[in-house]
N, C-alpha and C positions, 0 to 999 in steps of 0.2 A: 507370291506364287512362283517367282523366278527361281527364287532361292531352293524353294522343294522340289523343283522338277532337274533343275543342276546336282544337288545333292542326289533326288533317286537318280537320277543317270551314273554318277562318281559309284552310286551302292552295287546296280545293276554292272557297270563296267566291271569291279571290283569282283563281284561275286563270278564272270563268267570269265576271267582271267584266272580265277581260285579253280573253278572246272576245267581248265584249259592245260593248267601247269599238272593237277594230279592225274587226268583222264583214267583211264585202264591201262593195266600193267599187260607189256607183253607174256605171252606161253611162251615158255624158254624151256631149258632142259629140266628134268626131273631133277628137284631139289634132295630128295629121297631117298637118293641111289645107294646102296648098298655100300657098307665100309666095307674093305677087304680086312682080314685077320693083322695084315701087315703095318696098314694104316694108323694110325691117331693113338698104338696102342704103344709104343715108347719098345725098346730093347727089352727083350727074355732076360729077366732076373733069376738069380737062383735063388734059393730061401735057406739055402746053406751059412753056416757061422764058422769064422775061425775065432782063433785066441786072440787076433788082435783088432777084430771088427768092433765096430761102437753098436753097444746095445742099450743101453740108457743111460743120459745124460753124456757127459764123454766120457763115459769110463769105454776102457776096452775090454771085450767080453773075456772071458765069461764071468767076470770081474761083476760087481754092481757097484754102484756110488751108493753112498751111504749120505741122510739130511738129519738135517741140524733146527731144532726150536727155533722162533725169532730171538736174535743177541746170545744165541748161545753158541757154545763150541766144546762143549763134554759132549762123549758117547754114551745115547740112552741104549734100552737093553734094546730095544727090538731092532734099530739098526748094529748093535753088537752080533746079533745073527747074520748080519749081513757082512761082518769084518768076519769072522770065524768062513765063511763060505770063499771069501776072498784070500786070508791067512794059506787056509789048504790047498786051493788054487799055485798059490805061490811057492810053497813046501811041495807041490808037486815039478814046480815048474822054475829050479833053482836055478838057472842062468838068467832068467829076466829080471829086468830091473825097473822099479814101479816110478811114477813121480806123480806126487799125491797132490791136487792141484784143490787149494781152497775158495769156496766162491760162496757170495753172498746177493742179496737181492738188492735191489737199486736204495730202499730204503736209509739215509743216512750218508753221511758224507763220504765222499772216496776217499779219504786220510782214515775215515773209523772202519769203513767195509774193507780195506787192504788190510789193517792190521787184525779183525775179526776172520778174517778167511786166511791169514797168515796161524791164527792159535787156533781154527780147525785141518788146517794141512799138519800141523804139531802134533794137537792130541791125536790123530786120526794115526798118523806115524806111527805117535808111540803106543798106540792100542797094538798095533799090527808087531813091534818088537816085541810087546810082552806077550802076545801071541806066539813067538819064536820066529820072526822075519827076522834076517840080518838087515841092522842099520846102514847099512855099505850099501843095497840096493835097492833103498827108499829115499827119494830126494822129494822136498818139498817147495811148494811156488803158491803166492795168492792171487787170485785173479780179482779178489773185492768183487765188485760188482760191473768188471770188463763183461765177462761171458755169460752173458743171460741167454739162457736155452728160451724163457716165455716172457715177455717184455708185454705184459696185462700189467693192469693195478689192480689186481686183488690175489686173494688168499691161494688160490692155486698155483698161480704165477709165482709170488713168491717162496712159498714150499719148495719149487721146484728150484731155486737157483737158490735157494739153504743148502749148499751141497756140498763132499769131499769127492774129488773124481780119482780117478786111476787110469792112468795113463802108461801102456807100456813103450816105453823108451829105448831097451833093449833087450 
């Protein structure tokens, strides 16, 4: 009988120390209050682009990168529309100078993704010469799978870092 009545004391102590630590919260200021316009809202951006803004992946606008199959590095036709948009770009814009950066998804070892994104910086170059770009203002670099824009394991992520960027340089 000792035992139950020590124990419910330890429960009852136990329980009005638990109402003691949480009681009621004080009425303090309104939590509510009104953001001002200035607040929480970061610097006015413009939605304006130049020619050497990043607009997707790193290419610099108005440029687009162009992507590459898994283990490939030939140009299919649909991103060929996207070197023709680029080509004219550049024909319009003869003092710059491109450097075509190859990049692959994490898949595979960094000895194979360096030299896989070094023969998509190549062909992607030399789409862009037989386009009529001078080879004098195309340099090329592989990033393998250094620059990953989406660092997921799956199908999107990797799509997206199958890529040739453009890069304007000068």
């Amino acid at each position: 009988m000792r035992i139950d009545k020590t124990l419910y004391l330890v429960v009852v102590m136990m329980l009005l120390t638990g109402f003691g630590l949480t009681g009621c919260g004080k009425k303090g200021a309104d939590v509510s209050a009104e953001i001002t316009a200035s607040e929480g809202l970061g610097p006015e951006e413009s939605l304006e682009t130049t020619a050497t803004e990043i607009m997707e992946g790193r290419t610099s606008g108005p440029m687009l990168p162009i992507y590459f199959g898994f283990d490939q590095s030939s140009v299919n036709d649909e991103q060929a529309r996207r070197l023709e948009g680029n080509a004219a770009f550049l024909k319009d814009e003869a003092g710059l100078k491109i450097r075509v950066e190859g990049n692959c998804d994490p898949r595979g070892t960094r000895e194979y993704n360096l030299a896989l994104g070094e023969r998509r910086a190549l062909s992607t170059k030399q789409y862009l010469v037989n386009l009529g770009i001078d080879p004098e203002r195309l340099s090329t670099i592989s990033w393998g799978e250094e620059k990953l824009l989406l660092f997921g394991h799956d199908e999107i992520s990797w799509t997206q870092n199958r890529r040739a960027d453009f890069v304007i340089v000068k």
